[in-house]
PyMOL commands that place a pseudoatom at each C-alpha (Angstrom):
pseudoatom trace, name=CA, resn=UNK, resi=1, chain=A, elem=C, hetatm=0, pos=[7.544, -14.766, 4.615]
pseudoatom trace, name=CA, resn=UNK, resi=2, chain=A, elem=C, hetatm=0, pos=[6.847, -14.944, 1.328]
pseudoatom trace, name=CA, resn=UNK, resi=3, chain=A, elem=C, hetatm=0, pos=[4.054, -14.489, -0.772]
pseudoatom trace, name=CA, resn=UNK, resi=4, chain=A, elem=C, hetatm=0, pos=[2.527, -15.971, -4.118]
pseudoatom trace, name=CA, resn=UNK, resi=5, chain=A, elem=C, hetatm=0, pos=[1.288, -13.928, -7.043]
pseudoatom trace, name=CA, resn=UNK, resi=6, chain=A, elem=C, hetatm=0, pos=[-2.435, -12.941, -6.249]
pseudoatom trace, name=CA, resn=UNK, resi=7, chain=A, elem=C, hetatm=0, pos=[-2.130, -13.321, -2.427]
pseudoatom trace, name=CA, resn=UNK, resi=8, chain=A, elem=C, hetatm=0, pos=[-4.729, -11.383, -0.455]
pseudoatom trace, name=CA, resn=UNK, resi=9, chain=A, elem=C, hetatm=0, pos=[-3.476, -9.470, 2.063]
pseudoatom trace, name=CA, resn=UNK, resi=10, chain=A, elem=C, hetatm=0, pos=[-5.070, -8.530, 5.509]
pseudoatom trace, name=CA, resn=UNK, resi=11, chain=A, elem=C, hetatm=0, pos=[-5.950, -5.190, 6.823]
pseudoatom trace, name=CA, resn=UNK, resi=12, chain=A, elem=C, hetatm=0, pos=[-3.884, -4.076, 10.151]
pseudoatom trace, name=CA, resn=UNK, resi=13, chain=A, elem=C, hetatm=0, pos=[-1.350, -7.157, 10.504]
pseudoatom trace, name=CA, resn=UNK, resi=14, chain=A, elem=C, hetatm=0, pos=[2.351, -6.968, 10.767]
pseudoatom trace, name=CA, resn=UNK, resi=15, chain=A, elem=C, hetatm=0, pos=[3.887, -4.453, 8.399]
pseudoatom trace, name=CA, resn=UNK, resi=16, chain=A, elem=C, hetatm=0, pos=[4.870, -5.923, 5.376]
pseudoatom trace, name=CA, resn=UNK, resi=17, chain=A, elem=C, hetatm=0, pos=[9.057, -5.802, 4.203]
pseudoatom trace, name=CA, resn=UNK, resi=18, chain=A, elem=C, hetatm=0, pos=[9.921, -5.983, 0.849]
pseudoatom trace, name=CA, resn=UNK, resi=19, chain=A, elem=C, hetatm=0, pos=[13.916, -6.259, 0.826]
pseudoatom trace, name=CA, resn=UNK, resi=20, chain=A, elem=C, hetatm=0, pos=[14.099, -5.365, -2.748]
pseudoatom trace, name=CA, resn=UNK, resi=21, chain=A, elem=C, hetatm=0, pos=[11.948, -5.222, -6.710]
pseudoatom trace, name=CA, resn=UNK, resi=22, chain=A, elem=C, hetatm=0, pos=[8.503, -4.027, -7.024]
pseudoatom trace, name=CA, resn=UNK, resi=23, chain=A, elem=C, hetatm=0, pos=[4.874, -5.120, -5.898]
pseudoatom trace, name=CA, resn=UNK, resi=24, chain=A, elem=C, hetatm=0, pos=[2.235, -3.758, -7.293]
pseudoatom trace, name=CA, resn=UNK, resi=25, chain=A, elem=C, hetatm=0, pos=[-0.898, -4.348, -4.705]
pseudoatom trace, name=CA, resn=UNK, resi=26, chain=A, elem=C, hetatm=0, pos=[-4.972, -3.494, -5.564]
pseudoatom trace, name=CA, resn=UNK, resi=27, chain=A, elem=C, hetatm=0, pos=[-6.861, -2.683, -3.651]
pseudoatom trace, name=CA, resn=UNK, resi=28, chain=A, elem=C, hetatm=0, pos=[-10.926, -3.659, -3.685]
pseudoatom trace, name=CA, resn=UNK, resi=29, chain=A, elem=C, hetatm=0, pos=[-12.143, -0.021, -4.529]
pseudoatom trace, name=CA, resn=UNK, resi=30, chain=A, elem=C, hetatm=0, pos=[-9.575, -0.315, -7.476]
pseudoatom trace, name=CA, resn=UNK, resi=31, chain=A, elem=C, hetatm=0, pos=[-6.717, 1.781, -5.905]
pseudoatom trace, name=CA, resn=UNK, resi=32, chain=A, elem=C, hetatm=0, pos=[-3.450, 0.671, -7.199]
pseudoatom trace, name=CA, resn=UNK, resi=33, chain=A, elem=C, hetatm=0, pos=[-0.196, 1.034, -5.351]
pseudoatom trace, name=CA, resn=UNK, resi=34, chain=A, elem=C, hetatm=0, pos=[3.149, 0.117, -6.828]
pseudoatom trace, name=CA, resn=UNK, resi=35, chain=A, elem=C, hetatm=0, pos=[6.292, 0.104, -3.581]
pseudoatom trace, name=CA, resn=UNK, resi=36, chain=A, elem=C, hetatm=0, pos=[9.470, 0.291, -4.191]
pseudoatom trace, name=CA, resn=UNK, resi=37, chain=A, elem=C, hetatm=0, pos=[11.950, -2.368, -2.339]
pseudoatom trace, name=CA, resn=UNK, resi=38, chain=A, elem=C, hetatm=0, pos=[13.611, -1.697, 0.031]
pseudoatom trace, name=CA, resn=UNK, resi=39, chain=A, elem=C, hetatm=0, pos=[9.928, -1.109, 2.370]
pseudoatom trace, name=CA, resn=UNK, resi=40, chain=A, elem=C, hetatm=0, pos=[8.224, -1.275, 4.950]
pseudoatom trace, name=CA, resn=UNK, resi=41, chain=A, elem=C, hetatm=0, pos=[4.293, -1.088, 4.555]
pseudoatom trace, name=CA, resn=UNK, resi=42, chain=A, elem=C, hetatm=0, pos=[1.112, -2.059, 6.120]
pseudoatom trace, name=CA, resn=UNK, resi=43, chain=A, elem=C, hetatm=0, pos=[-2.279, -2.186, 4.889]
pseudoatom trace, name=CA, resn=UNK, resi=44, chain=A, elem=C, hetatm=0, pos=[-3.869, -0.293, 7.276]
pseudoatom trace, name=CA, resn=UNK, resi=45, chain=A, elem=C, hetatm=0, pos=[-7.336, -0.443, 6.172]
pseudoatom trace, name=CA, resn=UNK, resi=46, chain=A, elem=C, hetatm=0, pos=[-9.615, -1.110, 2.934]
pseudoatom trace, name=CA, resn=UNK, resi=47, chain=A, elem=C, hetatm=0, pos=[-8.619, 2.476, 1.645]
pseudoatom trace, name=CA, resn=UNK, resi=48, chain=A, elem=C, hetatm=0, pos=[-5.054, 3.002, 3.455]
pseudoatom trace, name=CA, resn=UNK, resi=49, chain=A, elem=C, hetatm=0, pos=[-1.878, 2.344, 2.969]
pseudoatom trace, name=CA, resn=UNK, resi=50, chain=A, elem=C, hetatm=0, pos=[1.033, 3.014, 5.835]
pseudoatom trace, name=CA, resn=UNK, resi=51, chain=A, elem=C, hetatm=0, pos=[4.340, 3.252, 4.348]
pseudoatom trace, name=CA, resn=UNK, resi=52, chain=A, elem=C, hetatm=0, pos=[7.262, 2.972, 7.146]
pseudoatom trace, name=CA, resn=UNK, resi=53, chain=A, elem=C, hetatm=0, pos=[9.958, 3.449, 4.932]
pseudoatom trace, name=CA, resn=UNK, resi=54, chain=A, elem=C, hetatm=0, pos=[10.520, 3.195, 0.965]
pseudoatom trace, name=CA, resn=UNK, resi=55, chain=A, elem=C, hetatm=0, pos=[9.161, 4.581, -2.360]
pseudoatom trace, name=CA, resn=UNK, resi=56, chain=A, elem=C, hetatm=0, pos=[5.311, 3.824, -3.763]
pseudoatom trace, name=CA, resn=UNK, resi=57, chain=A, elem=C, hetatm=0, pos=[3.639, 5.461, -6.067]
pseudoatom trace, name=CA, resn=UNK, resi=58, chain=A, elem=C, hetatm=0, pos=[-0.407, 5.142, -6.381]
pseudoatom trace, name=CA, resn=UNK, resi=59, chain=A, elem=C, hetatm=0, pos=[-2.997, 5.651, -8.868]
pseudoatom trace, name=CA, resn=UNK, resi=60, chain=A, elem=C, hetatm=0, pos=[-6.540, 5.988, -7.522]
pseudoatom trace, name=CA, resn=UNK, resi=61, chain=A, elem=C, hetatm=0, pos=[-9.715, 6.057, -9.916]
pseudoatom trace, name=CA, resn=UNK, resi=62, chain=A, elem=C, hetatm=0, pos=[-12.690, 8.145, -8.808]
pseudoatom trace, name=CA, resn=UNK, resi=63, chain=A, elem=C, hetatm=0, pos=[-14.297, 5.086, -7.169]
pseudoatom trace, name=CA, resn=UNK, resi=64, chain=A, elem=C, hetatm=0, pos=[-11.523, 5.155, -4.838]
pseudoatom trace, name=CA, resn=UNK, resi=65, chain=A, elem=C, hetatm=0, pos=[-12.760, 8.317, -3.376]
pseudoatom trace, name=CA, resn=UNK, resi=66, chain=A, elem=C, hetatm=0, pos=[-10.930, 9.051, -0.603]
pseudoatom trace, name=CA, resn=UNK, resi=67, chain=A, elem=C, hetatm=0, pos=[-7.618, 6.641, -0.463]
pseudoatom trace, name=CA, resn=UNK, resi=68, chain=A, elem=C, hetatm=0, pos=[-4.880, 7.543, 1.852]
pseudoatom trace, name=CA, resn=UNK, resi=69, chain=A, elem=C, hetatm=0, pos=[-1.016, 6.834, 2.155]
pseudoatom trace, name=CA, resn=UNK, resi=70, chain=A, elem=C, hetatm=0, pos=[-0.140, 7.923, 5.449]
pseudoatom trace, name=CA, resn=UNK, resi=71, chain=A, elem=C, hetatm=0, pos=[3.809, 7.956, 6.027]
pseudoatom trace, name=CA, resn=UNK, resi=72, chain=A, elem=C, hetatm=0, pos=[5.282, 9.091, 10.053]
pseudoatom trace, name=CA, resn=UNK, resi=73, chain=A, elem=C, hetatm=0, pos=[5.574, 12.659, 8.963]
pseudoatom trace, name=CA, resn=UNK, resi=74, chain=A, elem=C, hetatm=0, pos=[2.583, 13.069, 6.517]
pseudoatom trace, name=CA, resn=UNK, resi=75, chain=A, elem=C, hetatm=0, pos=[-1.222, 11.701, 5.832]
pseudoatom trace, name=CA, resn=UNK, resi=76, chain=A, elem=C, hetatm=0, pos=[-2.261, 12.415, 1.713]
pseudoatom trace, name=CA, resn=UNK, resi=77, chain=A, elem=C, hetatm=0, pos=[-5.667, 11.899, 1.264]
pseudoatom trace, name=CA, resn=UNK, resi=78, chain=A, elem=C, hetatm=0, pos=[-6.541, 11.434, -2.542]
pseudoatom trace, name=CA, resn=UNK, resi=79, chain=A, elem=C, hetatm=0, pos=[-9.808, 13.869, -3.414]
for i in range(1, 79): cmd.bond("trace and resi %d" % i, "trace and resi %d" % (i + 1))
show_as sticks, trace
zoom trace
């Protein structure tokens, strides 16, 4: 599947593949989160972010209180 520029994604579908590049997704408390191809991620919730496999990198603004990235062997919660 692909997706268009600006798609909203739901909370706790299928994980997501990327197969290669970048996406950059935000989040509605303003988190950002840029993954790295090749990935496997899932939007667990409004603040959380599974990754499977793959590279991201996130930058989370005080508002965003709170956001987590939660990989199989670790859970970082940004305070």
């Amino acid at each position: 599947m692909s997706m268009q520029k600006g798609a909203r994604l739901d909370t706790n579908k299928t994980p997501l593949l990327l197969k290669e590049g970048l996406v950059e997704i935000k989040f509605d408390n303003n988190a950002r989160v840029t993954v790295e191809g090749p990935a496997e991620f899932q939007i667990v919730d409004i603040d959380m972010i599974k990754l499977n496999y793959g590279r991201l990198y996130s930058r989370v603004p005080s508002e965003a209180y709170g956001f987590q990235v939660s990989t199989k062997h670790a859970r970082i919660t940004d305070l």
